[in-house]
Each structure stands twice: as C-alpha cells, then as structure tokens.
C-alpha positions in Angstrom: 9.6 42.4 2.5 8.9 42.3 6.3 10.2 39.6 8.3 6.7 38.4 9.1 5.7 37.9 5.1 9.6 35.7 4.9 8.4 33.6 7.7 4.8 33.4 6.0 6.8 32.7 2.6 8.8 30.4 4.4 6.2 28.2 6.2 4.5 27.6 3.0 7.5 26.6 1.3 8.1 24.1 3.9 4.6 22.7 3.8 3.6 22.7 0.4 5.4 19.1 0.3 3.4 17.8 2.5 -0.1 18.9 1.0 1.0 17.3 -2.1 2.2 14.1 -0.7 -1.1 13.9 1.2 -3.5 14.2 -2.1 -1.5 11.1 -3.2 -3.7 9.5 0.1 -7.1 10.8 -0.9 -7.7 8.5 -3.9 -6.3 5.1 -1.9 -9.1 3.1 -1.5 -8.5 0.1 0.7 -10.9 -3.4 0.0 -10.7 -6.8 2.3 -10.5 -9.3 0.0 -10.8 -13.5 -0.3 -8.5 -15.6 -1.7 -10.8 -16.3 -4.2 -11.3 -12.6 -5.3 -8.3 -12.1 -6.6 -6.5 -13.0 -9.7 -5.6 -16.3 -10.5 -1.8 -14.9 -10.8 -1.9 -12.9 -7.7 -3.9 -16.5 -5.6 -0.9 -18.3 -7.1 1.8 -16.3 -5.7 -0.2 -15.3 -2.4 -0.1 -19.6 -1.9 3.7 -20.0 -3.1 5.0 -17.6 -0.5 2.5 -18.1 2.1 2.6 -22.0 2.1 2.7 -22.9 5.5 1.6 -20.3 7.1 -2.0 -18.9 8.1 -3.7 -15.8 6.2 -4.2 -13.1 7.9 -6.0 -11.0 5.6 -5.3 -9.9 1.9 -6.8 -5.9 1.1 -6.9 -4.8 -2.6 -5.4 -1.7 -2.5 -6.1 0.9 -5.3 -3.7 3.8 -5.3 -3.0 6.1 -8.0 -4.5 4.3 -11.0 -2.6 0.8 -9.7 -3.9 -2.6 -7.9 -1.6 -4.0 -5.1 -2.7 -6.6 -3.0 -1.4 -6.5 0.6 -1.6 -10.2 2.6 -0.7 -10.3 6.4 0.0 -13.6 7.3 1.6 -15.6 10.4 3.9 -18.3 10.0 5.9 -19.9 12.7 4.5 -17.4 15.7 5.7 -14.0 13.3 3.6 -11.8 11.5 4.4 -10.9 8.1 3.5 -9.0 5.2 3.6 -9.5 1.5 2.8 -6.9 -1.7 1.9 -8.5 -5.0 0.9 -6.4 -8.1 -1.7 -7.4 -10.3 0.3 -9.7 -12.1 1.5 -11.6 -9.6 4.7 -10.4 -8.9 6.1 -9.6 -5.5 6.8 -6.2 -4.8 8.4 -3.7 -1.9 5.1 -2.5 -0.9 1.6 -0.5 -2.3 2.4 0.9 -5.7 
C-alpha cells in the first residue's frame, strides 16, 4: 500500500468516531417547556431543588428514545442547572 492510501486509511480511522458520535445529535430534539407541562414527578422535584430560586427555563429534551428535562435557574446571583428524568429523579445531565 502507498503511503498516501495509509494516510487515507488513517484519517478515516481517526474520524469515523466522530461521525458516529455526531448521529447520536441528529435525533435530539430540544422543547421549551412550562412548569405545568411537565410531569407531576418531574414539577415536584423541579420545585424541591429549585425552591428559592427563580426559573430560568426548563427544555424537554428527547435524545435517543429518552426524556430529560433540563431547568436553568438563578438562585442567590448564580446560575445553575439541573437534569431530571422522566421520573423525577435528578441526574448528571441529558440522557
């Protein structure tokens, strides 16, 4: 094999991470959201750990055949985020 095909070879096996990782984006569908549009789990755990503080916004975020919602809220002069999953529990981030 030349040295031109290895570097061809090689490029694409450097990339081909990437262009999966990236279809994993095409289906994400982001959705603004009220508090009283989500579920009643999900508006109970949005008011526990944001008591205090002023909503931001809450997006329902659809991502690989799962429902997060994401709430950006200030409290005390910071801005914060939260992730819940559709049954109200807190999690690291979108699913």
């Amino acid at each position: 094999m030349s040295g031109f095909r290895w570097l061809l070879l090689a490029i694409l096996v450097a990339s081909s991470p990437l262009a999966i990782t990236g279809c994993a984006f095409l289906d994400k569908k982001e959705t603004v959201v009220a508090i009283n549009e989500v579920p009643p789990k999900v508006r109970t755990a949005i008011e526990n750990v944001t008591a205090g503080s002023t909503i931001q916004s809450i997006e329902r975020i659809e991502q690989r055949g799962k429902v997060t919602y994401e709430v950006e809220y200030a409290k005390e002069g910071k801005k914060l985020e939260a992730y819940f999953a559709e049954d109200g529990t807190r999690v690291a981030g979108a699913q």
